[in-house]
VMD Tcl script that builds the backbone (N, CA, C; Angstrom):
set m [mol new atoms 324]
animate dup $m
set s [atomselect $m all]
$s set {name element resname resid chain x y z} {
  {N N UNK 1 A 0.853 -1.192 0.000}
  {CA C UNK 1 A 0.000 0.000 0.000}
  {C C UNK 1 A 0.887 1.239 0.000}
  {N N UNK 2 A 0.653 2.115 -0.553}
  {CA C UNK 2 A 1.127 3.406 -0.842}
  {C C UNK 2 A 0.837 4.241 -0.008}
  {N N UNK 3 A 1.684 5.674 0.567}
  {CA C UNK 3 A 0.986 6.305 1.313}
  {C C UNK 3 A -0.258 7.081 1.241}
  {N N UNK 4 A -0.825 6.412 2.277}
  {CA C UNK 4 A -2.183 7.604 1.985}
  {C C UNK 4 A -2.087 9.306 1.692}
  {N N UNK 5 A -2.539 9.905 1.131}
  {CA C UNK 5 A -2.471 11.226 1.642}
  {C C UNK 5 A -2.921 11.893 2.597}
  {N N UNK 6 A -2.230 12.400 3.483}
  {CA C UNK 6 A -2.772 13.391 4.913}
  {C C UNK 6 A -2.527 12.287 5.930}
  {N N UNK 7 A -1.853 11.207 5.631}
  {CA C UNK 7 A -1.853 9.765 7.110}
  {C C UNK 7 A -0.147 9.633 7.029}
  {N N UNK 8 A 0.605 9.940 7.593}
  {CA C UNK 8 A 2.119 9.564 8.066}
  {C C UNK 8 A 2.294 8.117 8.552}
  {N N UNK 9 A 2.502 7.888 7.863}
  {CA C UNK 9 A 2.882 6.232 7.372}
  {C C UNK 9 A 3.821 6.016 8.666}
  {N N UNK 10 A 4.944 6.427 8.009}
  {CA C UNK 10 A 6.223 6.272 8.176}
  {C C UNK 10 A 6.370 6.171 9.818}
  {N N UNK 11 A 5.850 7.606 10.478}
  {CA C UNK 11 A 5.631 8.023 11.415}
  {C C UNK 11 A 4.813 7.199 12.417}
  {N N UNK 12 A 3.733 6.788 12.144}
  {CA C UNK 12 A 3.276 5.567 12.715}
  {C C UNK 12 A 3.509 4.125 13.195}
  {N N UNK 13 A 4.364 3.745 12.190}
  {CA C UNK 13 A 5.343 2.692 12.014}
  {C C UNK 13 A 6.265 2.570 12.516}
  {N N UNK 14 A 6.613 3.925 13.058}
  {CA C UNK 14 A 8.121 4.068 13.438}
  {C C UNK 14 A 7.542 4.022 15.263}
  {N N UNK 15 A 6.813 4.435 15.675}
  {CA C UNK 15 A 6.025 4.014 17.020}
  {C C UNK 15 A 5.370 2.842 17.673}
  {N N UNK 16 A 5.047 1.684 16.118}
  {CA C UNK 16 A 5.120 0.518 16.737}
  {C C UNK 16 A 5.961 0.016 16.981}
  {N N UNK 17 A 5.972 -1.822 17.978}
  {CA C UNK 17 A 6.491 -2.418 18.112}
  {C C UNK 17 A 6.689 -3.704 17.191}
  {N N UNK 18 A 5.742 -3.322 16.586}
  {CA C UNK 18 A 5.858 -4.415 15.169}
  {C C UNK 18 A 4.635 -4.470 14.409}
  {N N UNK 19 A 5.333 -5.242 12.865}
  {CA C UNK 19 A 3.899 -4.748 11.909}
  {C C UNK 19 A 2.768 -5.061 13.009}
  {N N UNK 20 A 2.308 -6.511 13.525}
  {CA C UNK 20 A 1.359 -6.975 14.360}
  {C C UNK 20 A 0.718 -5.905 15.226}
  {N N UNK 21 A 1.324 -5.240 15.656}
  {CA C UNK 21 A 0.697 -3.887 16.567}
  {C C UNK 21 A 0.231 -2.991 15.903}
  {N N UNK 22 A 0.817 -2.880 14.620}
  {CA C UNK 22 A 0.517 -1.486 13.755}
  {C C UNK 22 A -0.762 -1.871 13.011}
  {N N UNK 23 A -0.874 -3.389 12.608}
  {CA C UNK 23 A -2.180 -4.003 12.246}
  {C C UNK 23 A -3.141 -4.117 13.299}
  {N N UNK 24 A -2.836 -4.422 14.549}
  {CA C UNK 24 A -4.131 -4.304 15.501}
  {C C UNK 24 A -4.066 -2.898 15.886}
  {N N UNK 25 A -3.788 -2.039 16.142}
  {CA C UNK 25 A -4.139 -0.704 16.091}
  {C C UNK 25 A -5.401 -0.079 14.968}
  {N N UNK 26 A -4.743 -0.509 13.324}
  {CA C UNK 26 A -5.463 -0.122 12.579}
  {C C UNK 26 A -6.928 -0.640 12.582}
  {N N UNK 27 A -7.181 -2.080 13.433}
  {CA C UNK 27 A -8.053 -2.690 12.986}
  {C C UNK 27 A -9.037 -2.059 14.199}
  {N N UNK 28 A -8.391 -1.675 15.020}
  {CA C UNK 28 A -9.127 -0.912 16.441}
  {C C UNK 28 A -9.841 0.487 16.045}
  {N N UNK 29 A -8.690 1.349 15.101}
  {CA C UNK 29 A -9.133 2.413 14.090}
  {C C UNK 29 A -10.406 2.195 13.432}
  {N N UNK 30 A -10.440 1.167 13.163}
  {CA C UNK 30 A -11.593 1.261 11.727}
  {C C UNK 30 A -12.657 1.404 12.610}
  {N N UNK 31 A -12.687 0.266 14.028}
  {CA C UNK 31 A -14.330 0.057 14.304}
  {C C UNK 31 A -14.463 1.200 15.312}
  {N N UNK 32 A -13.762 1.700 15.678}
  {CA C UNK 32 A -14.250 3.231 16.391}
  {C C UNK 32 A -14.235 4.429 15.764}
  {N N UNK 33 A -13.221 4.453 14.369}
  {CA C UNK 33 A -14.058 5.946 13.914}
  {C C UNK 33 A -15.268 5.417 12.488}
  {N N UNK 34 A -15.676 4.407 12.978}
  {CA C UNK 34 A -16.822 4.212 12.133}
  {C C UNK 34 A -18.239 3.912 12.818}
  {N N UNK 35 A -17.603 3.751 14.282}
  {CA C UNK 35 A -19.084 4.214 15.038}
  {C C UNK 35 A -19.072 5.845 15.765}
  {N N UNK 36 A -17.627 6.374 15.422}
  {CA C UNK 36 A -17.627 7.878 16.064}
  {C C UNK 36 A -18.457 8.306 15.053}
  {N N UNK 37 A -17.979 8.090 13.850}
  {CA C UNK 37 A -19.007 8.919 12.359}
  {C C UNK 37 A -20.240 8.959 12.158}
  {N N UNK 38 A -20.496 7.352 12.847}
  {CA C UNK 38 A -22.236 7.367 13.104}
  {C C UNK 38 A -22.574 8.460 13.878}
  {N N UNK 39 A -22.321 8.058 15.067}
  {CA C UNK 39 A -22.758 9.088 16.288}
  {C C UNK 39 A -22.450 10.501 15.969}
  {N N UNK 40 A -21.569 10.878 15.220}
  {CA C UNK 40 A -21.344 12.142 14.493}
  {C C UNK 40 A -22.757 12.468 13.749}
  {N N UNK 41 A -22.253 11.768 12.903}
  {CA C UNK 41 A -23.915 11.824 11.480}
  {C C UNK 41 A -25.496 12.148 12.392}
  {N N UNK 42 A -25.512 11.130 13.396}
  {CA C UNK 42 A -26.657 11.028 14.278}
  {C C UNK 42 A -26.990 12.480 14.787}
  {N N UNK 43 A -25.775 13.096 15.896}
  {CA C UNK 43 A -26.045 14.260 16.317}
  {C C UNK 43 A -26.494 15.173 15.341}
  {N N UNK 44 A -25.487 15.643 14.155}
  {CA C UNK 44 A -25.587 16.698 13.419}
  {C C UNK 44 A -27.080 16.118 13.024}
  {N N UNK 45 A -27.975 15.096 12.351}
  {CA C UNK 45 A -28.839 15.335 11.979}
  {C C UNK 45 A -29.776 15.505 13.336}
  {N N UNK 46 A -29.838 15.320 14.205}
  {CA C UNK 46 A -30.549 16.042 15.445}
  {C C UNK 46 A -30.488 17.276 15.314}
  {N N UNK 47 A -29.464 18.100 15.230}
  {CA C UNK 47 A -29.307 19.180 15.535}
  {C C UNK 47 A -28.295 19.630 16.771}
  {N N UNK 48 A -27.692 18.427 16.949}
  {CA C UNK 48 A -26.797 18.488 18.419}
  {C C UNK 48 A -25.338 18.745 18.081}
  {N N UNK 49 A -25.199 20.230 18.080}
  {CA C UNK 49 A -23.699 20.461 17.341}
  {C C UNK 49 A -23.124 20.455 18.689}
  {N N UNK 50 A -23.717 19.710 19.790}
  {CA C UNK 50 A -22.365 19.583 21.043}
  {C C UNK 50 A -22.169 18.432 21.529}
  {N N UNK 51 A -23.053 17.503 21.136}
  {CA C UNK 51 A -22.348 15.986 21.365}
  {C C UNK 51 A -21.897 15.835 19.674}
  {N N UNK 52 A -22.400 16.353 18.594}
  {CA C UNK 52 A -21.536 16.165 17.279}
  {C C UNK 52 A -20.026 16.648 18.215}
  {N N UNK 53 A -20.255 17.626 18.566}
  {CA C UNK 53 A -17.879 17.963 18.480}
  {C C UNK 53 A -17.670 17.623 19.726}
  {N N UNK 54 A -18.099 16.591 20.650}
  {CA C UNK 54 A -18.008 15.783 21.869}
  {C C UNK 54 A -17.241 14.701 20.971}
  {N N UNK 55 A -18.033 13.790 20.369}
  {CA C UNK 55 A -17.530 12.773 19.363}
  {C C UNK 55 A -16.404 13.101 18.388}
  {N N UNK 56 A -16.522 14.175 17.558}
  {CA C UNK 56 A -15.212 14.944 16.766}
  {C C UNK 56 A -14.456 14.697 17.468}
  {N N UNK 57 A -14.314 15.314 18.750}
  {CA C UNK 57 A -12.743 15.825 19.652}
  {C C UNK 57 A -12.405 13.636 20.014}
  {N N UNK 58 A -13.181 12.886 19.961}
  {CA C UNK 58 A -12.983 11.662 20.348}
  {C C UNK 58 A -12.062 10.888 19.257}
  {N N UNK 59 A -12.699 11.316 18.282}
  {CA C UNK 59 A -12.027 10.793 16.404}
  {C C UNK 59 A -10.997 11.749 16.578}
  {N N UNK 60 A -10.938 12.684 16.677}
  {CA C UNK 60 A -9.325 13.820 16.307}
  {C C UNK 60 A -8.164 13.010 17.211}
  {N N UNK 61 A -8.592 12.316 18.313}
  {CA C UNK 61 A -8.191 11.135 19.055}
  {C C UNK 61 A -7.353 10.400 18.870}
  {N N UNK 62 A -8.420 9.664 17.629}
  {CA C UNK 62 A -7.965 8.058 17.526}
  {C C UNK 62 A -7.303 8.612 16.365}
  {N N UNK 63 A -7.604 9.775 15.696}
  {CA C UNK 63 A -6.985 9.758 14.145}
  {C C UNK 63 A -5.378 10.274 14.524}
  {N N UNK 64 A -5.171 10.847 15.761}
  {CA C UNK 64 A -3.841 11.468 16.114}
  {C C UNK 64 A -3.228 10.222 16.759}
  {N N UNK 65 A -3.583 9.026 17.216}
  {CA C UNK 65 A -3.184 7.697 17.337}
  {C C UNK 65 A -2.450 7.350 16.363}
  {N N UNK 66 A -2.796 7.193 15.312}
  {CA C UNK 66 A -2.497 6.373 13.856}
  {C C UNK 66 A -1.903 7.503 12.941}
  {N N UNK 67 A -1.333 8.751 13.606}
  {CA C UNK 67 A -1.130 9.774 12.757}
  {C C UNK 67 A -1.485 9.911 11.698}
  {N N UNK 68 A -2.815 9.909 11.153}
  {CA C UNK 68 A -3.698 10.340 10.402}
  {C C UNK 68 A -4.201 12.059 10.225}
  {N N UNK 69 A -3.182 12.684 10.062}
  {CA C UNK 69 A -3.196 14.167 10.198}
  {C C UNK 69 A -3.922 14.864 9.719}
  {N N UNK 70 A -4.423 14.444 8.283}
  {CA C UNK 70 A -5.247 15.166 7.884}
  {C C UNK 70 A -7.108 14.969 8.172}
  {N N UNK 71 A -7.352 14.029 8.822}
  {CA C UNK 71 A -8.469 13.451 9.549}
  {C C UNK 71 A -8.516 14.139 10.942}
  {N N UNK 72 A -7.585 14.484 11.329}
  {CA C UNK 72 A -7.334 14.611 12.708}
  {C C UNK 72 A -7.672 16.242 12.128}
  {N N UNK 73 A -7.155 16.854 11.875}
  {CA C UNK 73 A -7.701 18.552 11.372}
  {C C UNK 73 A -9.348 18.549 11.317}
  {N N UNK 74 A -9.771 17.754 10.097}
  {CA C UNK 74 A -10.842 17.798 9.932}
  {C C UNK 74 A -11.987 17.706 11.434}
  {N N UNK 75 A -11.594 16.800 11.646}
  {CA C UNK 75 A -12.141 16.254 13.421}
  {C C UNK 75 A -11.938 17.446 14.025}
  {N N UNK 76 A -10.874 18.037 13.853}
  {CA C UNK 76 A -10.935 19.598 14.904}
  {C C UNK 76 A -12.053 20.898 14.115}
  {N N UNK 77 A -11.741 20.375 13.189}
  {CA C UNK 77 A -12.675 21.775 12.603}
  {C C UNK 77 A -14.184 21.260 13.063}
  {N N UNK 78 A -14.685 20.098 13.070}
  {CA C UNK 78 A -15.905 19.728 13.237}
  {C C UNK 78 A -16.017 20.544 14.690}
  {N N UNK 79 A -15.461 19.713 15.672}
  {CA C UNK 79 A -15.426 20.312 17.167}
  {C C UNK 79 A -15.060 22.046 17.578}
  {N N UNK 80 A -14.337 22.593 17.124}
  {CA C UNK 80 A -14.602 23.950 16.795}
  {C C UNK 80 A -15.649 24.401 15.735}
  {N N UNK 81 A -16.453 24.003 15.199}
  {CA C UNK 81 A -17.336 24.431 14.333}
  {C C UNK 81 A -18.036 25.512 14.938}
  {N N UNK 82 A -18.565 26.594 14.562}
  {CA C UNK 82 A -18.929 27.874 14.936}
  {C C UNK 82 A -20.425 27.409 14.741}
  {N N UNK 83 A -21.038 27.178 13.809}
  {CA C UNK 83 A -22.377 26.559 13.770}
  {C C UNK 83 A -22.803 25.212 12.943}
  {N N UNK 84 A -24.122 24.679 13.143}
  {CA C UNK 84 A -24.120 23.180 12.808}
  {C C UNK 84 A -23.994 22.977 11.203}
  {N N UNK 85 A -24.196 24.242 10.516}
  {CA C UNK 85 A -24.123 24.080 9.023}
  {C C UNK 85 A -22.579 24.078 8.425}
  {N N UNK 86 A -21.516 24.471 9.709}
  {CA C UNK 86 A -20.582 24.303 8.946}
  {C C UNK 86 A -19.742 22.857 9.753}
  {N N UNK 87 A -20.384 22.266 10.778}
  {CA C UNK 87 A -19.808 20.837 11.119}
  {C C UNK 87 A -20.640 20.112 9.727}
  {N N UNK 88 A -21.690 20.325 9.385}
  {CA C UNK 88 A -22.139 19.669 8.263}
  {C C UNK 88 A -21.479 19.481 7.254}
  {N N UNK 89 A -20.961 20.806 6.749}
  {CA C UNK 89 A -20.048 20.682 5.701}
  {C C UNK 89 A -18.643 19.766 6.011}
  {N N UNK 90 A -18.276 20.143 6.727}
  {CA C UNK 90 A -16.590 19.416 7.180}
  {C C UNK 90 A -16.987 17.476 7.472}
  {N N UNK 91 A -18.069 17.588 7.873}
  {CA C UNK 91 A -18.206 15.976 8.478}
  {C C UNK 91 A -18.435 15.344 6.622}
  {N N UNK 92 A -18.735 16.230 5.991}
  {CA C UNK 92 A -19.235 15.090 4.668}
  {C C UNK 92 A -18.086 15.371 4.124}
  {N N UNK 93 A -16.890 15.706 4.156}
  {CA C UNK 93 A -15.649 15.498 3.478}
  {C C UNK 93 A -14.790 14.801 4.770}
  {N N UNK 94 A -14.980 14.617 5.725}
  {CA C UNK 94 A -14.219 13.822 6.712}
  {C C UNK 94 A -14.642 12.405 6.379}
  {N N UNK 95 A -16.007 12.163 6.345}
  {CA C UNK 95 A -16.876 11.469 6.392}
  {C C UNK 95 A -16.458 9.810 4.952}
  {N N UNK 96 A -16.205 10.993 3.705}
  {CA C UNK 96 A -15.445 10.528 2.877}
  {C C UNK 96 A -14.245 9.731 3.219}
  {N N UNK 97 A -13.048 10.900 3.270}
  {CA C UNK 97 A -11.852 10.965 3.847}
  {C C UNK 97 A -11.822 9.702 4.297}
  {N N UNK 98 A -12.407 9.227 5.348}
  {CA C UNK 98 A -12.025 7.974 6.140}
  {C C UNK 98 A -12.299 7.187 5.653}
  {N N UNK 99 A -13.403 6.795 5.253}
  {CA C UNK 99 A -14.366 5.653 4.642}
  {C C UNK 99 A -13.200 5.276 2.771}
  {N N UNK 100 A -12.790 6.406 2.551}
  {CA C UNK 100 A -11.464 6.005 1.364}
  {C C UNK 100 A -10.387 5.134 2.107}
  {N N UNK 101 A -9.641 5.522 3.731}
  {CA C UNK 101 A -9.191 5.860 4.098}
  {C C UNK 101 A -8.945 4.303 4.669}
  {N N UNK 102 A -10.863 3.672 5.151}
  {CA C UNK 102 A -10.678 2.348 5.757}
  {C C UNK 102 A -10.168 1.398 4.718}
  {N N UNK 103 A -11.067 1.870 3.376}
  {CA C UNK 103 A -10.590 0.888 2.241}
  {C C UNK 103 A -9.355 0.308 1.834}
  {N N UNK 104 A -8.414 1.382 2.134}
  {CA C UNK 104 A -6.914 1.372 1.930}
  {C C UNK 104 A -6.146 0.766 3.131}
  {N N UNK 105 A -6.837 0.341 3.937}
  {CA C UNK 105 A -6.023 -0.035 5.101}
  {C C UNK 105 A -6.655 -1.419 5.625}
  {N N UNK 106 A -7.591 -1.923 4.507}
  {CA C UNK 106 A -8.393 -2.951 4.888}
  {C C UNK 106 A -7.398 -4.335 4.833}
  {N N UNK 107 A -6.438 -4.426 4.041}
  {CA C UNK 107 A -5.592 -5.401 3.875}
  {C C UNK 107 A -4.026 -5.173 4.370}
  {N N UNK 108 A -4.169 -4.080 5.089}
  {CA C UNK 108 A -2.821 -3.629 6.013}
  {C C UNK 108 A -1.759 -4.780 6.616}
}
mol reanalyze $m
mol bondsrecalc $m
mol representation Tube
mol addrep $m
């Protein structure tokens, strides 16, 4: 696999203790920022732009775990979001972002 763009490979790798860790890490990645995104998706369509960037600041988290940098921004902009129309906007390009993001890391 090639480097992702906006995810520091190298950097990640260089913090495990072996591929085996760097693969159960990732595999820990997938199933929590894919139920953070739910619970993301969930709030914002409530209208709850404060458990939406409760959950953000949780993913900016796990994505700064796996040095996933450019996920990890996005996740901050959600949680600083000034109002719910613009966590809206940022969550459907984060939202992307990852979900490309799991694909590429599915055979890690």
């Amino acid at each position: 696999m090639e480097n992702f763009p906006g995810w520091q490979k190298k950097a990640f790798l260089e913090e495990m203790d072996s591929y085996e860790e760097a693969r159960e890490l990732l595999e820990i990645f997938q199933k929590s920022s894919l139920n953070l995104l739910s619970e993301i998706e969930k709030a914002l369509k409530e209208g709850n732009l404060s458990k939406a960037r409760d959950k953000a600041h949780s993913l900016k988290g796990a994505c700064a775990t796996i040095f996933f940098e450019e996920a990890r921004l996005k996740a901050y902009e959600i949680e600083k979001a000034p109002d719910l129309q613009t966590a809206q906007k940022v969550f459907t390009r984060l939202q992307k972002l990852l979900k490309e993001f799991l694909k590429e890391i599915a055979n890690f």
